[in-house]
N, C-alpha and C positions, 0 to 999 in steps of 0.2 A: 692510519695511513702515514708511515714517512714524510719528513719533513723534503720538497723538493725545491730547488733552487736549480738558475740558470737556464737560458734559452729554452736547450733541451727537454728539462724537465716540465717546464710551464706548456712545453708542444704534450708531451704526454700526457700531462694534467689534464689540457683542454679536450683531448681527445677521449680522455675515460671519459670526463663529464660528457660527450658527446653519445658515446658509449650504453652510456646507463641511462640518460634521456631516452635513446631508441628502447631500450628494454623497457623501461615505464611508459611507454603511450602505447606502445604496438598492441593490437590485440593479441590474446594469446594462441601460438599456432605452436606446440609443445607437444602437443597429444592429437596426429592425424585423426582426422575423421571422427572427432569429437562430437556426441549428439547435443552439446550446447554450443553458445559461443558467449567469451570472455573477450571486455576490452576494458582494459584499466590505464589509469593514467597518476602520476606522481611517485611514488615510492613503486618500488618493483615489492617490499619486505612489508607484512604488516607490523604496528605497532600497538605495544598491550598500553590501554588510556582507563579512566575511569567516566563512565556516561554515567548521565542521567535520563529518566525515564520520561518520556513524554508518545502525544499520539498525533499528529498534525492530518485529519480528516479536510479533502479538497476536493471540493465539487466538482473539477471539470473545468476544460477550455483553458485560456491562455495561465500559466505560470505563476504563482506568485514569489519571489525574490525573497519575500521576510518568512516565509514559510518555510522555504529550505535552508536561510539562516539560523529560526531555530530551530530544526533540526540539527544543524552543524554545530550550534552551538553546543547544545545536548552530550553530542558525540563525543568532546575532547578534544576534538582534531585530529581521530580516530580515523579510519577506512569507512569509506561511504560505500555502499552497495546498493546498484538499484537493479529491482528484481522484474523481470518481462518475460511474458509467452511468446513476444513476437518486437518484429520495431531493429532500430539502432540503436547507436553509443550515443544518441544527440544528446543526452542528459550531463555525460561529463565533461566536456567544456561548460554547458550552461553552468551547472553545479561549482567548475573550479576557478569560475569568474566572481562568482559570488563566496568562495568558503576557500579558507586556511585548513586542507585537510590534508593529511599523512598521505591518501590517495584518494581516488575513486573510479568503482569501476561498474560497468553495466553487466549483466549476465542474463542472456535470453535463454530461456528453457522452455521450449518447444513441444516437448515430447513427454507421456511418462518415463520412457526410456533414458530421456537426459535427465529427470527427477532424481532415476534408482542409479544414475553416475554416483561416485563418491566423491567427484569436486565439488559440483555444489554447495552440497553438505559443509565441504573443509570451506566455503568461500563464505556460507552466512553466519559459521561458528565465530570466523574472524570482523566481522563487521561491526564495528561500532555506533553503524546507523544504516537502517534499510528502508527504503522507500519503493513501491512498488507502481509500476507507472499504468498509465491505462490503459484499454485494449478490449479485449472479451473475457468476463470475467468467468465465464464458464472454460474458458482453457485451466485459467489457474483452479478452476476444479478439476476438472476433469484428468489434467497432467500432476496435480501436487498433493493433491490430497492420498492422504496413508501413505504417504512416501518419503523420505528423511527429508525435503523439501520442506514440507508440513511444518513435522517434528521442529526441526531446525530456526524457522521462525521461531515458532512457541517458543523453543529453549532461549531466544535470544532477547522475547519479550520480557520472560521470569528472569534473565540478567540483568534488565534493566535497560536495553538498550532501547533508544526512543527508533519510534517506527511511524512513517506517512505512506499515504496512498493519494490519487485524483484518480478520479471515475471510476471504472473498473479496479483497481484499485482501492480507492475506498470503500465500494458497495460488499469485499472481504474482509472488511475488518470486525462488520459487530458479530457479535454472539452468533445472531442471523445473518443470511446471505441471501439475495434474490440471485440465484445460480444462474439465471437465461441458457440453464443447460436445453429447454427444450424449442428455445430461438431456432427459428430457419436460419441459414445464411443467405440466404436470398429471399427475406421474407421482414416483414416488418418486425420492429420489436415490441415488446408490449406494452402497450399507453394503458393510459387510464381509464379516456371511453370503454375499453375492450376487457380490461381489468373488474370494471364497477360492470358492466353489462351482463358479464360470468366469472364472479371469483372461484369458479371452477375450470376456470378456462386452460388447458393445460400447460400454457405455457407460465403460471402462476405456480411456481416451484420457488423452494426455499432449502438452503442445508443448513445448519447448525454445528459450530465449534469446529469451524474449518481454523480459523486462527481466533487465537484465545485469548483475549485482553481484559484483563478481569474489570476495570474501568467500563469496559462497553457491553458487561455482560445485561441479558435482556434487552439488548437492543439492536434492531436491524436501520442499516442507512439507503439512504438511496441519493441520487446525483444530479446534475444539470435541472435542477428539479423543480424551478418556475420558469426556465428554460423552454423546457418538454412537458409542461404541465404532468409532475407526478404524483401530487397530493391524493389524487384517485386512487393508483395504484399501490403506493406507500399503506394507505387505508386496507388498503385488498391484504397487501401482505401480512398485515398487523391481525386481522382477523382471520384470515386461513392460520395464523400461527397459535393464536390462543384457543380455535376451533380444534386444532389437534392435541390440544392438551397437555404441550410440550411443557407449556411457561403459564401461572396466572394471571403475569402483569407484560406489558411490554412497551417499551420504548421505540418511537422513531425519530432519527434525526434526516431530517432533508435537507440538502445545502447545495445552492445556485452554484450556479461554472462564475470562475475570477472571484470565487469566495472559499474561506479557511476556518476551518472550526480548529483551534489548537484546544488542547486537553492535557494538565499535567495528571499523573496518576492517582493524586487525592479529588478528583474533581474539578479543580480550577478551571476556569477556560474564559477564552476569549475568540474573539472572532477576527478574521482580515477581511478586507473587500466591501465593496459598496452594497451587491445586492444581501438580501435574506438569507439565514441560516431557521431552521426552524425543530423544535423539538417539541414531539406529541406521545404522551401518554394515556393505552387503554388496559384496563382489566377486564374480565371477562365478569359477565352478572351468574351471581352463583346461581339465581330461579331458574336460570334456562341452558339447554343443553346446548344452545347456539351458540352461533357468535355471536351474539348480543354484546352492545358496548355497555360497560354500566354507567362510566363516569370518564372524561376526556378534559385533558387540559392540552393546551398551546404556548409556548413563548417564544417571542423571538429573542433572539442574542444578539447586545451590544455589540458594536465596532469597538475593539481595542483602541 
């Protein structure tokens, strides 16, 4: 930009900055009748940064502060993107109170129809860190899955970009998924009484390599989970999964709401939050065609 000097020009000055502030917060209304919606806030331009790879697993319920810092930190100060089936922009202010970021912006995708858009796609290509908020995590099946959405993540896992979830959200990220594709909506969802009573119960569904974090491979999560009492069901799913003969071994991690499992990509981790994080390992007993457990370990995870 020119150097500008005098009254005049400092009025033009302030005015482009006024300018380009509307461009960077407005949500974007570019493309009538859009089957998503985009709102970003700070830079209108992404910026190419160098991340580091991390995974930040959150139980659910109120926020954690240090959680999304390291995320931000990870990023570079990068483009934040946070990914949703439904909901508002409330994430980017909270997000730009807490982090020095290039921008950030929310992007709800609703539909598979806004999946197979090709903004999306160009919106997680650019992200140097993606977080995915709660909600129902059978949409983000049901709408993202084989669809450059998918893809898209995955690509930006294998770059290295560090990636979070809470609740719905999290429950996508291991290897396994408990889908709640076959939840009522107006029906309860599934406990654990109802899980341990009939782990054939149909709403006991699981998908596999929805999103691919080689870190989390053989492991399903689950959420709000001394909460909602889900140690029951976490069990159910660990055994319908070694029952089908997918995996020998399996992992689960369960982690309370206002609690953080952070995970660098070699393994490291550490925990936020007061309540429990919990990690449980079964393999399946090679004598018996069941799901028989052979051998089970427990540990919980330190507070950082």
């Amino acid at each position: 930009m020119p150097h500008l000097t005098g009254y005049n020009n400092a009025r033009k000055l302030m005015s482009l900055r006024h300018t380009l502030t509307l461009v960077a917060t407005a949500p974007a209304k570019d493309v009538p009748h859009a089957p998503y919606q985009y709102f970003r806030v700070g830079n209108p331009n992404n910026i190419h940064v160098s991340t580091r790879p991390g995974f930040a697993l959150i139980g659910g319920g109120k926020d954690l502060d240090a959680a999304f810092q390291w995320l931000c930190e990870r990023s570079g100060g990068g483009d934040f993107l946070i990914l949703r089936a439904s909901g508002t922009d409330a994430y980017n202010p909270y997000i730009q109170s807490l982090c020095r970021e290039n921008s950030i912006a929310t992007l709800v995708i609703p539909t598979r129809q806004a999946a197979l858009d090709p903004f999306p796609e160009r919106a997680i290509d650019g992200a140097a860190a993606i977080f995915i908020s709660g909600g129902d995590q059978s949409n983000y099946i049901n709408f993202w899955s084989g669809t450059p959405v998918e893809r898209g993540i995955n690509r930006a896992i294998r770059r290295g970009v560090p990636v979070g979830g809470t609740s719905a959200g999290l429950a996508v990220l291991g290897e396994f998924a408990y889908s709640a594709q076959n939840d009522s909506s107006n029906g309860p969802n599934l406990n654990s009484p109802a899980a341990l009573a009939n782990p054939f119960n149909r709403q006991v569904v699981t998908v596999q390599n929805f999103i691919r974090i080689p870190i989390l491979s053989g492991i399903i999560t689950d959420t709000h989970f001394h909460e909602r009492d889900r140690l029951g069901r976490l069990l159910v799913f660990m055994a319908r999964i070694l029952q089908s003969g997918r995996v020998k071994h399996i992992r689960g991690i369960g982690i309370d709401q206002h609690t953080a499992f952070l995970l660098d990509s070699d393994g490291r981790a550490s925990r936020l939050g007061r309540a429990q994080s919990i990690s449980s390992k079964r393999r399946k007993n090679q004598q018996s065609a069941g799901p028989e457990f052979h051998s089970r370990s427990q540990t919980y995870l330190p507070a950082s």
